[in-house]
C-alpha positions as CSV (number, residue, x, y, z in Angstrom):
1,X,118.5,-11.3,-32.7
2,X,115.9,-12.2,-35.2
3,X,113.2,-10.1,-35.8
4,X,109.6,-11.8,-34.7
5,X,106.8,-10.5,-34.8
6,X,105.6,-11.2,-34.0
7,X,104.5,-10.2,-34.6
8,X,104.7,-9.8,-34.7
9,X,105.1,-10.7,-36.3
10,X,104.4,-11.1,-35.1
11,X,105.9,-11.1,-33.2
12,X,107.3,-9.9,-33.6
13,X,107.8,-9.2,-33.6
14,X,112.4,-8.8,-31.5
15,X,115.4,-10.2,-32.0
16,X,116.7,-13.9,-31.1
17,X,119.3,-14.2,-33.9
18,X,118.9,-11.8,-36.2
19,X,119.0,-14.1,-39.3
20,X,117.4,-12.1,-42.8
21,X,118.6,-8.6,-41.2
22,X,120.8,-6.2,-42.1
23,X,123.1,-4.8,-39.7
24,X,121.2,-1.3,-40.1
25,X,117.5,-3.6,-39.8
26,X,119.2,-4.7,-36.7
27,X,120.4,-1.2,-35.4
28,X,116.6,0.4,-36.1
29,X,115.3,-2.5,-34.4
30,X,117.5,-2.1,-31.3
31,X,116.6,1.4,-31.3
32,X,112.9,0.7,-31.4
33,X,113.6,-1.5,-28.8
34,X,115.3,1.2,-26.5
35,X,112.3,4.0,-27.0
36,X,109.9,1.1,-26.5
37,X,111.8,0.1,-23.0
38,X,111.6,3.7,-21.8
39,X,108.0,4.7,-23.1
40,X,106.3,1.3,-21.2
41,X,108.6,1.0,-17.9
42,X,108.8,-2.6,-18.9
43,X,111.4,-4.4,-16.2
44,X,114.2,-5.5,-18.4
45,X,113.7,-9.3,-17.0
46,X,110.7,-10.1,-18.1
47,X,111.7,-9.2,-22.0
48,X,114.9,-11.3,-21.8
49,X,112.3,-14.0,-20.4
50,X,109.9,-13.7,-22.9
51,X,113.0,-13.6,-25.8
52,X,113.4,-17.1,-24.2
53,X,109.7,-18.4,-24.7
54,X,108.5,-17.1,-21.1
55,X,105.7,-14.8,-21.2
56,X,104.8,-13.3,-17.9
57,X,101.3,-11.6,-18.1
58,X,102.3,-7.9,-17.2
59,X,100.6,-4.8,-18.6
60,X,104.0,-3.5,-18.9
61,X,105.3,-6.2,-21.2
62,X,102.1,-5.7,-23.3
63,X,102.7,-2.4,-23.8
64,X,106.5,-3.4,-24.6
65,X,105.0,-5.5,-27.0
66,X,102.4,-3.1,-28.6
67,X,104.9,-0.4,-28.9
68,X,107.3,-2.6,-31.3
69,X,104.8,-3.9,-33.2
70,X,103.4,-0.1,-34.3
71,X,107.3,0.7,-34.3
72,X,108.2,-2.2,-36.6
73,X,104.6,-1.8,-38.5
74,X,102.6,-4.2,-38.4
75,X,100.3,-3.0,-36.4
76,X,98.6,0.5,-36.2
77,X,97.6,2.5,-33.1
78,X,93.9,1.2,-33.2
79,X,95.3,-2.7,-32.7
80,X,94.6,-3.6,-36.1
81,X,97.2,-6.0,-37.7
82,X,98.8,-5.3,-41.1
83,X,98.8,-8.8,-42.1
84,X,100.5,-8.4,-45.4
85,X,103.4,-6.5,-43.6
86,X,103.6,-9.2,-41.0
87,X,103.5,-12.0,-43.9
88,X,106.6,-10.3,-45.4
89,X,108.4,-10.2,-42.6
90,X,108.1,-13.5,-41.2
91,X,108.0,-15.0,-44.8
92,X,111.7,-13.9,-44.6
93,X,112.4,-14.9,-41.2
94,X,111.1,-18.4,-42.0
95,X,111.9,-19.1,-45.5
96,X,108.6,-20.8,-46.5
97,X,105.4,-18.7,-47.3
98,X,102.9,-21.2,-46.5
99,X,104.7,-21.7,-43.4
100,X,104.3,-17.5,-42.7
101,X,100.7,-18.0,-44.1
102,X,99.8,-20.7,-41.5
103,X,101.5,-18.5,-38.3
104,X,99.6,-15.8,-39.6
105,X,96.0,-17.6,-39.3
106,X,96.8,-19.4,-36.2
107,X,98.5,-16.4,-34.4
108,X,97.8,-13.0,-35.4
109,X,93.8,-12.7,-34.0
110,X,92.4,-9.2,-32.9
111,X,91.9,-9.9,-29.0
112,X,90.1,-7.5,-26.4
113,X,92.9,-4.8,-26.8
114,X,95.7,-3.7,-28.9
115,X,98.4,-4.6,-26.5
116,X,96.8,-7.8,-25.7
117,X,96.8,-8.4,-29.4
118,X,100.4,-7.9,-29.7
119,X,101.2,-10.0,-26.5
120,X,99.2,-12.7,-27.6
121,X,100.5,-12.6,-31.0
122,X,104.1,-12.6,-30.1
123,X,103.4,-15.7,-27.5
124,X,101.7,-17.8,-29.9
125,X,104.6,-17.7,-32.5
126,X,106.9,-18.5,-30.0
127,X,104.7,-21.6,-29.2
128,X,104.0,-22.7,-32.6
129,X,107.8,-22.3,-34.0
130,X,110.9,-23.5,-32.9
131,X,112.3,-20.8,-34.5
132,X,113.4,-17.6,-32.6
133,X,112.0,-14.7,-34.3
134,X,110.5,-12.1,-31.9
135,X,109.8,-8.6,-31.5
136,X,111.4,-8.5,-28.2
């Protein structure tokens, strides 16, 4: 699984591949993953759908979202997005900084609520890349 972001950063962002992580990046990410599952009730479908590119609009799933994206850290509790965290870790993921740079502008836009911010954040990467990084 590769790390989105995202995130989001991102997606991520969660974790398609896992290319540019450790083993222990991927083990804390899991982890986040787990706590995140039990703390938003998300149904375990719709995140292996969205991990796929299909994002169902659930206020569970958002709240999936919202909850790796503080975990991971780019994002804080108010919905505000650290974009130089979320640069570094999609600059990794994606191997080109103008690349991460462009994502970043297109994708990572404060909406109408930190969990929509995330969701919407997450979704767009996985529109605008064919690369799986996500924080699912």
């Amino acid at each position: 699984m590769k790390l989105l972001f995202v995130v989001v950063a991102l997606t991520t962002i969660v974790l398609a591949s896992g290319a540019g992580l450790t083993e222990e990046q991927k083990q804390k990410l899991s982890g986040h993953h787990k706590e995140c599952i039990t703390e938003s009730g998300v149904d375990n479908e719709l995140v292996s759908k969205a991990r796929k590119g299909e994002f169902t609009e659930d206020p569970k799933l958002k709240d999936h979202l919202f909850c790796l994206a503080k975990k991971i850290g780019f994002m804080n509790d108010s919905g505000d997005i650290k974009k130089d965290v979320l640069k570094t870790k999609v600059g990794s993921v994606v191997g080109d900084d103008s690349l991460a740079d462009k994502l970043i502008d297109q994708c990572a836009v404060k909406k109408s609520s930190p969990q929509e911010t995330a969701y919407e954040t997450v979704k767009c990467y996985s529109e605008k890349t064919s690369q799986r990084v996500s924080v699912i």
